[in-house]
Biotite code that builds the C-alpha atoms (Angstrom):
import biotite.structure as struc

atoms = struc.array([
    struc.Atom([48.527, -43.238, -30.193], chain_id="A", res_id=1, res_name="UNK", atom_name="CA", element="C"),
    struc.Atom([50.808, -39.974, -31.225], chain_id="A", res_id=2, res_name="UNK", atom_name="CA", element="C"),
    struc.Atom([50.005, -38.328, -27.876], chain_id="A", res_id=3, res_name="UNK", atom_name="CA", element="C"),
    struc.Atom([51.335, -42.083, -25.794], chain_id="A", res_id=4, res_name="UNK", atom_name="CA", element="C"),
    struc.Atom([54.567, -41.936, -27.903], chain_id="A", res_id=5, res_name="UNK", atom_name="CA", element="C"),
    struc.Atom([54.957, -37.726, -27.344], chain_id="A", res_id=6, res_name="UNK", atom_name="CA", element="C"),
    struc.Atom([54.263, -38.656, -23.470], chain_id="A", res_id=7, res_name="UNK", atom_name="CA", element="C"),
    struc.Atom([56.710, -41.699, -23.397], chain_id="A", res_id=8, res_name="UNK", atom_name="CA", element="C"),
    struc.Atom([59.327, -39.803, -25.124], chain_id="A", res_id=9, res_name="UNK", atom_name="CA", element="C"),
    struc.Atom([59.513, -36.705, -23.058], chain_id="A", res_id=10, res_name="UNK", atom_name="CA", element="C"),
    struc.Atom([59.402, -38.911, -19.396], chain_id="A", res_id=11, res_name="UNK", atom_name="CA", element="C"),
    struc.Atom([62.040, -40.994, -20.351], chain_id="A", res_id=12, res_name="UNK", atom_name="CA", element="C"),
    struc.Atom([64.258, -38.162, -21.882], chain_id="A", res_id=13, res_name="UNK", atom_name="CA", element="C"),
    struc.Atom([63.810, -35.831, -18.325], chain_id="A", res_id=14, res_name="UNK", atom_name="CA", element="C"),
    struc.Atom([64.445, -38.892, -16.682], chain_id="A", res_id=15, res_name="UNK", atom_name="CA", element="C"),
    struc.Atom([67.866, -39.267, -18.439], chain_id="A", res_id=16, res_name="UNK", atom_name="CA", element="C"),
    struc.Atom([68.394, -35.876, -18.347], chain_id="A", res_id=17, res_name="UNK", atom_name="CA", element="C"),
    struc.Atom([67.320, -35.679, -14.010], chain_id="A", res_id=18, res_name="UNK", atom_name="CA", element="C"),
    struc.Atom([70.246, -38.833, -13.541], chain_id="A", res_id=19, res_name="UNK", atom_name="CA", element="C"),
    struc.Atom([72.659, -36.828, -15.691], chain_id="A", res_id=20, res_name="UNK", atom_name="CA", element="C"),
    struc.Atom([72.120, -33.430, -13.907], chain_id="A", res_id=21, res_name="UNK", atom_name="CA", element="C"),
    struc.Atom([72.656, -35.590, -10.533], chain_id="A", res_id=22, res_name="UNK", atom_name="CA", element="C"),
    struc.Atom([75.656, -36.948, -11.715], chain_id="A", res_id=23, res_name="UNK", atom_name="CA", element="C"),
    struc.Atom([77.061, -33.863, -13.083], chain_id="A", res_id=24, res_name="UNK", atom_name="CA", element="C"),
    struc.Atom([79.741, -32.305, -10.781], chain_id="A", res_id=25, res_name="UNK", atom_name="CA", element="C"),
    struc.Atom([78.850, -28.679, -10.694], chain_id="A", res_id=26, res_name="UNK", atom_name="CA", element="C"),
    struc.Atom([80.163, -25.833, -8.429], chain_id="A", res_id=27, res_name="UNK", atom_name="CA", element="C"),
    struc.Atom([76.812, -23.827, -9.431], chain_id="A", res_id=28, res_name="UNK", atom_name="CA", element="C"),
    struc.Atom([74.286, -25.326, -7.314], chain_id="A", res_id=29, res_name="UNK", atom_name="CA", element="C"),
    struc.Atom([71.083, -22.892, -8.245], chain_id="A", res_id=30, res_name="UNK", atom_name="CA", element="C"),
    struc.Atom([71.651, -24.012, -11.627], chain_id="A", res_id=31, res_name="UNK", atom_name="CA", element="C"),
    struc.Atom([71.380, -27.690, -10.532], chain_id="A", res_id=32, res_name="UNK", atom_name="CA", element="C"),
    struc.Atom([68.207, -27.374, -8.579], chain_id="A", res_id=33, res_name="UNK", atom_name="CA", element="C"),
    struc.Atom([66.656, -25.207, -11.840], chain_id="A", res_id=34, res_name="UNK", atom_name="CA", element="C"),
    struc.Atom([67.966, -27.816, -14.259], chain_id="A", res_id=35, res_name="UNK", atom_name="CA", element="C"),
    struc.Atom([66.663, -30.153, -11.476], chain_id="A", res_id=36, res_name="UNK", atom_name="CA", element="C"),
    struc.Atom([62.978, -28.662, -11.212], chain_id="A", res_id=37, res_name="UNK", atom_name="CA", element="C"),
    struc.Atom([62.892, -28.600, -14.989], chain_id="A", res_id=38, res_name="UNK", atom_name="CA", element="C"),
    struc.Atom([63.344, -32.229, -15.167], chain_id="A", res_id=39, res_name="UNK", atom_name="CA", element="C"),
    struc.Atom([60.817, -32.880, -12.543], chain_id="A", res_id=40, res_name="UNK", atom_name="CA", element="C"),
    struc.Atom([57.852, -31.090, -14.274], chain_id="A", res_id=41, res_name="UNK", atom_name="CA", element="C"),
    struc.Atom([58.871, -32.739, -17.698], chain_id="A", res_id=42, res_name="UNK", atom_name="CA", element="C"),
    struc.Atom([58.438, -36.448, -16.160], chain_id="A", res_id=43, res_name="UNK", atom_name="CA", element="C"),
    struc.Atom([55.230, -35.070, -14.723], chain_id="A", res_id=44, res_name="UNK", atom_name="CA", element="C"),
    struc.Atom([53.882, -34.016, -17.610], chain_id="A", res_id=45, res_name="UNK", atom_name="CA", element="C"),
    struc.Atom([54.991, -36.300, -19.928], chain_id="A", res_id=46, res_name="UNK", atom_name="CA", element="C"),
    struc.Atom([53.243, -39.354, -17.454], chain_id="A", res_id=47, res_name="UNK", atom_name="CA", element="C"),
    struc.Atom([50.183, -37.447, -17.618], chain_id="A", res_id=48, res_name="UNK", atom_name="CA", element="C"),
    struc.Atom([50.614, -37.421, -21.402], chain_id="A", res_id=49, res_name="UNK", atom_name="CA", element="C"),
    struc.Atom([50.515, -41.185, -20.937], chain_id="A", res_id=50, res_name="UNK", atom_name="CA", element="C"),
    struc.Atom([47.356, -41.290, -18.757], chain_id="A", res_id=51, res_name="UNK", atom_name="CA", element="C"),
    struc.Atom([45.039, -39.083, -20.738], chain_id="A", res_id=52, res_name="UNK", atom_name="CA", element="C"),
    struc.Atom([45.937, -41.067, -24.135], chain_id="A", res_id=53, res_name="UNK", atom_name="CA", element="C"),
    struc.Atom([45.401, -44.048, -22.680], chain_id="A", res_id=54, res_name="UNK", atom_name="CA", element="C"),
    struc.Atom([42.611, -43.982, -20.548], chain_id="A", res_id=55, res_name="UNK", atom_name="CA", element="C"),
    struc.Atom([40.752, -40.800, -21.953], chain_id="A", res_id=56, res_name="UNK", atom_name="CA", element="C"),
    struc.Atom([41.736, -40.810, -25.794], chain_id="A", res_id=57, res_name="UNK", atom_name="CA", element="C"),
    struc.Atom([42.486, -44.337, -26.481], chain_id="A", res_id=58, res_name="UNK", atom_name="CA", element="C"),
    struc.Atom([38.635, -45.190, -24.304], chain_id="A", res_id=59, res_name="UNK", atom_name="CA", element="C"),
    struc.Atom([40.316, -48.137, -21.887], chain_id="A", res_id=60, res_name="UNK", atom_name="CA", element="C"),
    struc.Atom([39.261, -48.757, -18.991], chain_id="A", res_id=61, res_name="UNK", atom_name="CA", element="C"),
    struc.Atom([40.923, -49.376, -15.670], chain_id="A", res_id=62, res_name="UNK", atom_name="CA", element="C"),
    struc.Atom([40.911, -52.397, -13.414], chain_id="A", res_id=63, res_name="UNK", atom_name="CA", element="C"),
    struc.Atom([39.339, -50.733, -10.864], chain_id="A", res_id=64, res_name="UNK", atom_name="CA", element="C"),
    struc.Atom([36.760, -49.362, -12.291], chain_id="A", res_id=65, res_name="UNK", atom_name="CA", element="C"),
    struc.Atom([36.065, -52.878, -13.851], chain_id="A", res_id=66, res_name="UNK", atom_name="CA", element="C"),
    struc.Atom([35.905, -54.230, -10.438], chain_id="A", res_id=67, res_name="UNK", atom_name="CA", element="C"),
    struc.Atom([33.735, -51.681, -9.069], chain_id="A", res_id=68, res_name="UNK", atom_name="CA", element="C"),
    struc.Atom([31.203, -52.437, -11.407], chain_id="A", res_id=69, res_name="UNK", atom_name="CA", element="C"),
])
């Protein structure tokens, strides 16, 4: 489960790094919101990371999908 751990890793590190960049005082307010947008598209990424190993790689299933059938 490499690809889980690469995925869990990079979401929680942009999410540290998004609540540090909003509690940084900075004057330079385009570099916040590119620092900002950066951060955003790491979490994303890194959750979808987590969703393809474990539903597509790792071959679980949801609850839903249990339900439905």
């Amino acid at each position: 489960m490499l690809l889980f751990d690469v995925g869990t890793v990079l979401f929680c590190t942009s999410l540290m790094l998004l609540i540090w960049f909003l509690l940084k005082r900075q004057n330079n307010h385009q570099a916040k919101l590119v620092a900002l947008i950066i951060c955003i598209v790491m979490e994303i990424i890194g959750g979808v990371l987590m969703v393809v190993a474990h539903y597509l790689v790792a071959g679980n299933a949801s609850t839903i999908t249990n339900l439905i059938q």
